[in-house]
N, C-alpha and C positions, 0 to 999 in steps of 0.2 A: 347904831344902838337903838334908837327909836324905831328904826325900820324892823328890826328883829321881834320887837318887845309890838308892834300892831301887827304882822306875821302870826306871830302867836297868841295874837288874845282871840284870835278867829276861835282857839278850842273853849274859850267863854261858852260857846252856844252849846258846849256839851251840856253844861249845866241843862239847861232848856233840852236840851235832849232825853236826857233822864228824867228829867220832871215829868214830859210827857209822855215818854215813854209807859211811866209810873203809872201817869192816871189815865191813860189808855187799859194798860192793864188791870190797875183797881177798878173801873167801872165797869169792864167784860165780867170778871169774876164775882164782883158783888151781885151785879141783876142775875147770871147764871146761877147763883147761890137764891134770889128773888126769885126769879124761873122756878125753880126745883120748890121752895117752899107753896109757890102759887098753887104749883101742879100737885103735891103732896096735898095741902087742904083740899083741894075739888076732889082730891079720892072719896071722902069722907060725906061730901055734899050730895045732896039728889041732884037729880037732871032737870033744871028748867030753861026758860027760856033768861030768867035774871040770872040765873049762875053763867048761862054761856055769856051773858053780854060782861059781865064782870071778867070772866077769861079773857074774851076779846079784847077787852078793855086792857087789861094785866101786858099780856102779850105787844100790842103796838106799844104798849108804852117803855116795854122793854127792846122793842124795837129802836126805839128812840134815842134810848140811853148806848143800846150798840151803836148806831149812827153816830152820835157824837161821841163817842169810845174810839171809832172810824176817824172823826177829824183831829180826834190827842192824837192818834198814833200814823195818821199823813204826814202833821206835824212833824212829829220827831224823824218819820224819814227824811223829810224835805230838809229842815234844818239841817239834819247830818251829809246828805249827801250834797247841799248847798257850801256848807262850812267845811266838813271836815275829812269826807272823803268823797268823791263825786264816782268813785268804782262801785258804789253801791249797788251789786247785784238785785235790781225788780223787773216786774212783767211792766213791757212795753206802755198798758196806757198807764201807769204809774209813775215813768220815767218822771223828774225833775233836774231840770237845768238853769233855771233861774228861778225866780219869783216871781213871774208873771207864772208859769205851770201851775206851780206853789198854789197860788190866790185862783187858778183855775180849778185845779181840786178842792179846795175849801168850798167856791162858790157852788159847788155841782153839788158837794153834800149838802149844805147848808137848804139848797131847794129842796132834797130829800127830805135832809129834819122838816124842815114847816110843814112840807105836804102828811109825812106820818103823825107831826102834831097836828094838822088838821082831820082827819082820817080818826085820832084817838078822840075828839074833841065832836065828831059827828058823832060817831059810836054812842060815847058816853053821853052826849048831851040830844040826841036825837029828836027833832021835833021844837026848838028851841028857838025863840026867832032870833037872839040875838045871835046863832051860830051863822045868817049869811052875809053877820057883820062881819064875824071872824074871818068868816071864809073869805070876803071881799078884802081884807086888809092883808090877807094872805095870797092873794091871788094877785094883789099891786107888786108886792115883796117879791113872790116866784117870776112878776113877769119881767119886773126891773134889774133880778139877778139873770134872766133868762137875755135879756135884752144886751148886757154888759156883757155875757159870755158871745153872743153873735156880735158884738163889734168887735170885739178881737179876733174873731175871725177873720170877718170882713177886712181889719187892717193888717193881719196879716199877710192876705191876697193880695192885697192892695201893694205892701210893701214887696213880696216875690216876684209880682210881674213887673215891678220896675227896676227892678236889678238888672243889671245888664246882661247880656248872654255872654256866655266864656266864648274865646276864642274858636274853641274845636265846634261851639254851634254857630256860629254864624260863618261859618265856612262853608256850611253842608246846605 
């Protein structure tokens, strides 16, 4: 009975599926709604060079909110195809089969976000000394997330080349 009843609480993480699901979708759709108002006021504005920086500006930073609109909705695949169905039809580098993939897609966007919030935080603040403080506290973050991603590499390799050879290769 107890076996049955942890069996089944796996579909718990539907919950969490839907949630993110949710707010992957509400965030596409609001900034797209943010997009189209940004883009509709500049009809109406002259052409200088502060209006284009304020676009610029508009734009990475809806960049930003897509990017993490990207990790809600990783989430919810991984989730689902971890817990509740692993047939989950995706393109290959999307695949998840445990949670290490999982925390590999996350880390890979998560570099993305900071580097497009660094990149908004130039734009906007251009000329600013305190920006290559930002930059510098950002560039520790992209390298230590960048570092963690190359050791799993690394230990991956590590761990294939000491498997042992099957039978039919070490015959040949």
């Amino acid at each position: 009975m107890l076996r049955g009843a942890l069996a089944s609480s796996r579909y718990i993480i539907f919950v969490a599926v839907v949630g993110t699901f949710v707010a992957a979708v509400a965030l596409i759709m609001y900034e797209a709604i943010v997009i189209a108002e940004v883009l509709f006021d500049l009809i109406g504005s002259p052409v200088s060079p502060k209006t284009g920086k304020a676009l610029a500006v508009g734009l990475i930073e809806a960049i930003d909110v897509f990017l993490i609109a990207i990790v809600a909705y990783i989430i919810c695949l991984g989730l689902y195809a971890l817990f509740i169905d692993d047939t989950l039809p995706l393109p290959r580098w999307l695949e998840i089969h445990n949670l290490e993939d999982l925390k590999n897609h996350l880390v890979s966007i998560v570099v993305a976000v900071l580097a497009v919030l660094f990149l908004r935080e130039a734009v906007a603040r251009s000329g600013d000394p305190d920006l290559l403080q930002l930059g510098a506290a950002m560039a520790v973050m992209i390298g230590a997330l960048t570092l963690y991603l190359a050791m799993k590499v690394v230990r991956k390799e590590k761990e294939s080349s000491k498997r042992p050879e099957s039978p039919e290769r070490s015959q040949h």
